[in-house]
Residue frames as a rotation matrix with the C-alpha (Angstrom) as fourth column:
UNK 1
0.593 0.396 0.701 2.15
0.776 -0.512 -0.368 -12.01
0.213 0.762 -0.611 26.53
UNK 2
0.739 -0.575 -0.353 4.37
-0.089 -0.602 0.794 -9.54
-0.668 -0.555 -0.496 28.93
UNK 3
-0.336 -0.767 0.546 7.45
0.424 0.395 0.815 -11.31
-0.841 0.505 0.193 27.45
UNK 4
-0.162 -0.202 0.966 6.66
0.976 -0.175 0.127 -10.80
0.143 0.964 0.226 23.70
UNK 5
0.906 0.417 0.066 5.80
0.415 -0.909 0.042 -6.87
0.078 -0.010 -0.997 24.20
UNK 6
0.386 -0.892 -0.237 9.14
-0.181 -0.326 0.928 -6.45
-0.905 -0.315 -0.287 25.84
UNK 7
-0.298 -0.727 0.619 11.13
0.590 0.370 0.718 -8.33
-0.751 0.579 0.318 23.46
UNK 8
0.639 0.433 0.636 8.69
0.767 -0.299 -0.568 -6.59
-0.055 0.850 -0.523 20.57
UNK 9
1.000 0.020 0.005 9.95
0.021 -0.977 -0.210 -2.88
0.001 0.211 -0.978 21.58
UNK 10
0.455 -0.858 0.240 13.39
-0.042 0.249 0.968 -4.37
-0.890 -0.450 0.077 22.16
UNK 11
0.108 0.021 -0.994 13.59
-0.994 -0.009 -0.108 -4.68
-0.011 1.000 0.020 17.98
UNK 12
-0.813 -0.489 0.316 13.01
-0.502 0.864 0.046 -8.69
-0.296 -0.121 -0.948 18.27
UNK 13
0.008 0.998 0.070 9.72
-0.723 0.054 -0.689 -9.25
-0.691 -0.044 0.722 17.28
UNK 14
0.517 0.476 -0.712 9.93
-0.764 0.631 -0.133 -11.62
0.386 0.613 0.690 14.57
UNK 15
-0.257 -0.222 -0.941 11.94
-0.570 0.820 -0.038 -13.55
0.780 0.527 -0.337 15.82
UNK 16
-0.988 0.045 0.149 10.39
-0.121 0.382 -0.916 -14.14
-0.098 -0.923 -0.372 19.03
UNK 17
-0.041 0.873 -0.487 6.76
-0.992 -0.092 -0.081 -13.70
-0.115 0.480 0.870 17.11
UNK 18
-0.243 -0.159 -0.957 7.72
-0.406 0.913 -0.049 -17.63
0.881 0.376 -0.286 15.73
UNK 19
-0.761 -0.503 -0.410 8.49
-0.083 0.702 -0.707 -18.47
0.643 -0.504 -0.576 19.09
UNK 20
-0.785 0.614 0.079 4.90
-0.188 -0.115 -0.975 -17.68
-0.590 -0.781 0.206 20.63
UNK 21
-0.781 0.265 0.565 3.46
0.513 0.789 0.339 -18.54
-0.356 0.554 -0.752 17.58
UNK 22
0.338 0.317 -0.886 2.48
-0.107 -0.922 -0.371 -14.80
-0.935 0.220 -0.277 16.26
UNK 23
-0.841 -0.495 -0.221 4.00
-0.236 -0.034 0.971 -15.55
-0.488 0.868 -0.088 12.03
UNK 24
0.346 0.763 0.545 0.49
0.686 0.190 -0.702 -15.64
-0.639 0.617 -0.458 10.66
UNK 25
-0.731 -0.530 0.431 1.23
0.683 -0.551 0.480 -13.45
-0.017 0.645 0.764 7.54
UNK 26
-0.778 0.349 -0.522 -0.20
0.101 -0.751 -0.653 -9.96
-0.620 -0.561 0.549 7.86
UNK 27
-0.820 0.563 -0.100 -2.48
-0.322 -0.311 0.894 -10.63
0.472 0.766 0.436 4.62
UNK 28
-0.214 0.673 -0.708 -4.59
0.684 0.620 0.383 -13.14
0.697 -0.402 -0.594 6.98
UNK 29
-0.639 -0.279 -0.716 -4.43
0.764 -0.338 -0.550 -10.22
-0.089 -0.899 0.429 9.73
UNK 30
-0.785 0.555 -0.276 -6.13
-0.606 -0.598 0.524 -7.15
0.126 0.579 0.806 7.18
UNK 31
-0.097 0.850 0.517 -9.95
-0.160 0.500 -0.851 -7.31
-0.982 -0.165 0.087 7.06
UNK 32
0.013 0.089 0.996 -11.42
0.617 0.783 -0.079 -8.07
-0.787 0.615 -0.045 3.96
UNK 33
0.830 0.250 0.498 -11.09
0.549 -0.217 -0.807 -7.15
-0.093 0.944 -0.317 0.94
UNK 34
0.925 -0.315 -0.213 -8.15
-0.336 -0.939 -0.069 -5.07
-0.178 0.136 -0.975 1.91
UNK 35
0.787 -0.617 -0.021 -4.15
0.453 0.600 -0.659 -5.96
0.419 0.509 0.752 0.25
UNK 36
0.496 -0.752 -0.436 -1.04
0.011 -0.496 0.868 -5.41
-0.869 -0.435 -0.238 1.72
UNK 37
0.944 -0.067 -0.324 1.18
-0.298 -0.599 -0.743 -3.88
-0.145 0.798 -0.585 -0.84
UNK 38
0.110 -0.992 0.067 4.19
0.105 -0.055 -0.993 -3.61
0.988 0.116 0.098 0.70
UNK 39
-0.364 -0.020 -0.931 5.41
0.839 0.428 -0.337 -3.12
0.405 -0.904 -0.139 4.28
UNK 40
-0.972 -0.042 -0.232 4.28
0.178 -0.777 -0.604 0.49
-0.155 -0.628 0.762 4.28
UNK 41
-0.386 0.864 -0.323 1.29
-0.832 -0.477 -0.282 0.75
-0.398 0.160 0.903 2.64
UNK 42
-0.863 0.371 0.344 -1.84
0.431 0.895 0.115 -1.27
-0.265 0.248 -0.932 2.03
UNK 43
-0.795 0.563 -0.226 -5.40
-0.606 -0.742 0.285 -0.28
-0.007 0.364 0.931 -0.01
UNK 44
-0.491 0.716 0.496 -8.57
0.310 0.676 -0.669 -1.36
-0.814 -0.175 -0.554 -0.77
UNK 45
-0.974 0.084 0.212 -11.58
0.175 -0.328 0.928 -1.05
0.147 0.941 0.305 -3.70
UNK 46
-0.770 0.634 -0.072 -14.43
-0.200 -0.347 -0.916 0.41
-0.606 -0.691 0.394 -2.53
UNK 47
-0.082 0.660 0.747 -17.99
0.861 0.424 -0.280 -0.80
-0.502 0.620 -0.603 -4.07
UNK 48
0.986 0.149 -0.070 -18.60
0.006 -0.461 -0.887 2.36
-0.164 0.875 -0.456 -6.35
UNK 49
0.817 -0.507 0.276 -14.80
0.523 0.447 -0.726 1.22
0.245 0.737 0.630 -7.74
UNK 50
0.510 -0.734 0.449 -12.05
-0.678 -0.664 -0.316 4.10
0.530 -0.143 -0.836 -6.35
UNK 51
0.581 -0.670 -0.463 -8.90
0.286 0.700 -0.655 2.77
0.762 0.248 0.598 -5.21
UNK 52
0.840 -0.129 0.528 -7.43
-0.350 -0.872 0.343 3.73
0.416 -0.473 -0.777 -1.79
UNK 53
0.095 -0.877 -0.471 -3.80
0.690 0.399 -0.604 2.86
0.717 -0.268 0.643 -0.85
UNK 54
0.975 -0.044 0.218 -3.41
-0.200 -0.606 0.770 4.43
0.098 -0.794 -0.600 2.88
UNK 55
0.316 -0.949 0.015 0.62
0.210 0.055 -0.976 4.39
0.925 0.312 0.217 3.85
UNK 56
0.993 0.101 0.054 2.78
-0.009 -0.408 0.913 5.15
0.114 -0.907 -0.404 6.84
UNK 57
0.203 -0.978 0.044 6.20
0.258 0.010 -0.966 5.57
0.944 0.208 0.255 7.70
UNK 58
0.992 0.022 0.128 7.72
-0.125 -0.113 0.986 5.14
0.036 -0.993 -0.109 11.33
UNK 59
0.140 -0.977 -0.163 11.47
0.442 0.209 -0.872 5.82
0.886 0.050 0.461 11.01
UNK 60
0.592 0.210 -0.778 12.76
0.801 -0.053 0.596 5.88
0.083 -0.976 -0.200 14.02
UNK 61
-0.551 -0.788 -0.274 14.88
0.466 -0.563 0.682 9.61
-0.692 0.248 0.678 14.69
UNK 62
-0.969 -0.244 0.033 12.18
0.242 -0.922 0.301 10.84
-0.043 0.300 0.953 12.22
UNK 63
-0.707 0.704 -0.073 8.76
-0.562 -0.621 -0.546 12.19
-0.430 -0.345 0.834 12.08
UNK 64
-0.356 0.581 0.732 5.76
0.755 0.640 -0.141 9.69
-0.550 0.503 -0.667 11.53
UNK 65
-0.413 0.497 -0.763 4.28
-0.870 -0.462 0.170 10.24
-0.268 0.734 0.624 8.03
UNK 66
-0.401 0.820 0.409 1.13
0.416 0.561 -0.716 9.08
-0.816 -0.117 -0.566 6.86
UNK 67
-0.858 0.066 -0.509 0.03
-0.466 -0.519 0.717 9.25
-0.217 0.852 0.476 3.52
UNK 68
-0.056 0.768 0.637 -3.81
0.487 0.578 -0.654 8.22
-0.871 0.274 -0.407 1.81
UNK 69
-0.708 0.181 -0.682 -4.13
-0.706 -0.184 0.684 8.62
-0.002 0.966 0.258 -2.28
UNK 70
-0.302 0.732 0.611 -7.16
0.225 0.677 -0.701 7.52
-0.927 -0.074 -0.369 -4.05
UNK 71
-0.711 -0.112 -0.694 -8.60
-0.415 -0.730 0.543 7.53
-0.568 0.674 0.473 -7.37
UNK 72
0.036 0.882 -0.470 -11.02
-0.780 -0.269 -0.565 7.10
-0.625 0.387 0.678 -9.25
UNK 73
-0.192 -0.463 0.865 -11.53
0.348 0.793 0.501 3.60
-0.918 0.397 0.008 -11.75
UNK 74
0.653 0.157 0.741 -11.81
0.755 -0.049 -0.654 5.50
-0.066 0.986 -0.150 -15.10
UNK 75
0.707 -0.707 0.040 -8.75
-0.700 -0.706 -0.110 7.83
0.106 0.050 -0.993 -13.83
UNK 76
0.216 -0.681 0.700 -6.97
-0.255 0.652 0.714 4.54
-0.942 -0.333 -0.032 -12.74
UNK 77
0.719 0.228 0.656 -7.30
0.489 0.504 -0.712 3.62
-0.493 0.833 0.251 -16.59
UNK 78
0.946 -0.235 0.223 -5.47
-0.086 -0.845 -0.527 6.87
0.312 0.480 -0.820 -17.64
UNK 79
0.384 -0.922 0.051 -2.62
-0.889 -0.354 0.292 6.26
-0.251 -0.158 -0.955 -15.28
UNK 80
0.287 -0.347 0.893 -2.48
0.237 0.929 0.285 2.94
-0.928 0.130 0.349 -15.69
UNK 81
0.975 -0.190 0.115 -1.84
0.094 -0.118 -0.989 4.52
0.202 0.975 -0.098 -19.96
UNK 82
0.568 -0.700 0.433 1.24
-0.334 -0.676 -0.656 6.03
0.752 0.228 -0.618 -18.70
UNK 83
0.113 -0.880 0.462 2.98
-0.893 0.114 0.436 3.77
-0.436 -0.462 -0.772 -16.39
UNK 84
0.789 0.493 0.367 1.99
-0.159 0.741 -0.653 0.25
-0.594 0.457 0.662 -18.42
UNK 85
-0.357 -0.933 0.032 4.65
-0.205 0.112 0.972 -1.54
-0.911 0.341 -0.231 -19.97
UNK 86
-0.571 0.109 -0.814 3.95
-0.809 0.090 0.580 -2.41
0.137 0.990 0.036 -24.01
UNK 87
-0.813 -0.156 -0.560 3.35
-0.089 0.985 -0.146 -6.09
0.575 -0.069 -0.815 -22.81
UNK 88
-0.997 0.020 -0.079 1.02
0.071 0.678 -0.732 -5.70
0.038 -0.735 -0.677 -20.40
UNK 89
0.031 0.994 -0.103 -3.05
0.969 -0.055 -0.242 -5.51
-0.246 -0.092 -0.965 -19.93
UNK 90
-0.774 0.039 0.632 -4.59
0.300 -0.856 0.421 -1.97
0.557 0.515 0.651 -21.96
UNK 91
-0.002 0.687 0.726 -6.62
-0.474 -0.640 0.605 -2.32
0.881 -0.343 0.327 -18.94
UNK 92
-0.399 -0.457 -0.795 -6.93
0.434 0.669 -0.603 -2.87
0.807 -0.586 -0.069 -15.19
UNK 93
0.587 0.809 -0.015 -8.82
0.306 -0.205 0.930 -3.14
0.749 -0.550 -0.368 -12.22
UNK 94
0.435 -0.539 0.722 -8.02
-0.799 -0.600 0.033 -1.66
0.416 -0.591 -0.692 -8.85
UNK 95
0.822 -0.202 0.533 -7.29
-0.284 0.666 0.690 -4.86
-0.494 -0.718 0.490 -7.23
UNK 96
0.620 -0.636 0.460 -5.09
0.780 0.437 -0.447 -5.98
0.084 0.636 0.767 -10.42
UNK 97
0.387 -0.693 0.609 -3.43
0.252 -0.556 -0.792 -2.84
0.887 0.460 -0.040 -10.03
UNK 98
0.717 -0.180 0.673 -2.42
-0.696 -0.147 0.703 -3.29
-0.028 -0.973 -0.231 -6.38
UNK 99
0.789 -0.287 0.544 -1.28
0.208 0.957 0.203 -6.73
-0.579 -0.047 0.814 -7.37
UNK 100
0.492 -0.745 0.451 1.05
0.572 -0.114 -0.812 -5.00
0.656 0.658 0.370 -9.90
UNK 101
0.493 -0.703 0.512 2.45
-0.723 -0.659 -0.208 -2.74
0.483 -0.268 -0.833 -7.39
UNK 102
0.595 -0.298 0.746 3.23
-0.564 0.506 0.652 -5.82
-0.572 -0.809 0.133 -5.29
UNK 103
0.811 -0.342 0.474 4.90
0.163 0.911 0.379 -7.36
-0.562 -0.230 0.795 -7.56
UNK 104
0.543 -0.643 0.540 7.00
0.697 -0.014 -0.717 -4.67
0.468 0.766 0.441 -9.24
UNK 105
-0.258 -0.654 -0.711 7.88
0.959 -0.262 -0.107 -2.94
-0.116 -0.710 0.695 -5.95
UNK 106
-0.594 -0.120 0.796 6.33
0.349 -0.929 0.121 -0.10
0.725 0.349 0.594 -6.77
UNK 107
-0.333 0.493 -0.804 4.64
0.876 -0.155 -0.458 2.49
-0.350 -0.856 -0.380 -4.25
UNK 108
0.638 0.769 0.036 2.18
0.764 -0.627 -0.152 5.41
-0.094 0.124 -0.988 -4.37
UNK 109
0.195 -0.841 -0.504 5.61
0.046 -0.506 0.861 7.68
-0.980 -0.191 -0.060 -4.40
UNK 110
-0.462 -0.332 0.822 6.38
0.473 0.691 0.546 5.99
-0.750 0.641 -0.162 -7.82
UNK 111
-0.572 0.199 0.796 3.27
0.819 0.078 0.568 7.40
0.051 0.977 -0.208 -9.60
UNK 112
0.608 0.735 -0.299 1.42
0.689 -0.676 -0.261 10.19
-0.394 -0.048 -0.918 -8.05
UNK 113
-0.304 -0.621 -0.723 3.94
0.078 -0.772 0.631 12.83
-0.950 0.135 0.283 -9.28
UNK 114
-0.984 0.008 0.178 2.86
0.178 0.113 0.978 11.39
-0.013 0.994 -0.113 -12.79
UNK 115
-0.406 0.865 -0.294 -0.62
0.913 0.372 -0.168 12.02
-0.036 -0.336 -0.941 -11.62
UNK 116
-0.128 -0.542 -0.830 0.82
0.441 -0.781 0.442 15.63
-0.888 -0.310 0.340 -10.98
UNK 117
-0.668 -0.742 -0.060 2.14
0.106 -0.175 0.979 16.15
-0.737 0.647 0.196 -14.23
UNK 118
-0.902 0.395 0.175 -0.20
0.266 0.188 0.945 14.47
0.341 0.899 -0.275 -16.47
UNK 119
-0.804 0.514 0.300 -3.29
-0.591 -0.626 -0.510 16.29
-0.074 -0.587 0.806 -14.38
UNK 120
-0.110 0.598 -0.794 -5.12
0.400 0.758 0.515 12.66
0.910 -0.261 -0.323 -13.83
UNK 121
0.125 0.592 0.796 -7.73
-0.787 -0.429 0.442 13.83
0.604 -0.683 0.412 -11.33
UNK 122
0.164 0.129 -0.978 -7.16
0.640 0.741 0.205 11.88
0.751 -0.659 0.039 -8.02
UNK 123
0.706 0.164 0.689 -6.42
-0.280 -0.829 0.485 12.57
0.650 -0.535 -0.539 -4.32
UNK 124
-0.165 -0.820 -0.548 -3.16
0.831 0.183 -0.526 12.71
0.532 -0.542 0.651 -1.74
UNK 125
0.482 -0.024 0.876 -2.80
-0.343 -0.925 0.164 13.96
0.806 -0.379 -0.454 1.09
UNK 126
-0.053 -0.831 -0.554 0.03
0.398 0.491 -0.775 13.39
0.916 -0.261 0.304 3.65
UNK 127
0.962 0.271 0.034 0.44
0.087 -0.424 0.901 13.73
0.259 -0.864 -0.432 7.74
UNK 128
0.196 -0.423 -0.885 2.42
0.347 0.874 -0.341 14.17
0.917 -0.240 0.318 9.58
């Protein structure tokens, strides 16, 4: 276990992860119910329905930031009006609407500003 730590902070981890036989994918790693987005940020849907998408950022050379937005599921409806493509669902749950950020690459960057703008009650708040 010594060995893979080194090698981890060394920047080698995945590929020495294989070799010790650490490549479970990180969705099996999350407890339940919760989605990885993307590599920075992952959320969940809490039983009374709000949407939380927690975040992080570890660049090395700059300050760690940490970010948690959340919103409501009858404000998720509203933004979901205004980022929705013609084509797609005139509604959507939180989980379905994780599952769209994962697969159009989009992050919590992307739409809170429109959240901003169009004054769709929700919440952000960033560390760092």
């Amino acid at each position: 276990m010594f060995k893979f730590i080194k090698r981890f902070f060394e920047r080698e981890a995945e590929e020495y992860a294989k070799e010790f036989g650490f490549d479970a994918p990180i969705e099996q790693e999350l407890e339940p119910g919760v989605i990885s987005i993307n590599e920075d940020e992952s959320g969940i849907v809490t039983d009374e329905g709000i949407l939380q998408i927690n975040g992080c950022s570890y660049i090395e050379g700059l300050d760690d930031y940490e970010w948690y937005f959340a919103i409501r599921k009858e404000n998720l409806q509203t933004l979901w009006a205004e980022l929705k493509e013609p084509s797609d669902a005139d509604s959507i749950d939180g989980e379905e609407f994780m599952l769209w950020m994962k697969r159009e690459k989009k992050r919590v960057s992307d739409f809170q500003d429109v959240c901003v703008a169009k004054e769709i009650p929700h919440a952000f708040q960033n560390f760092m």
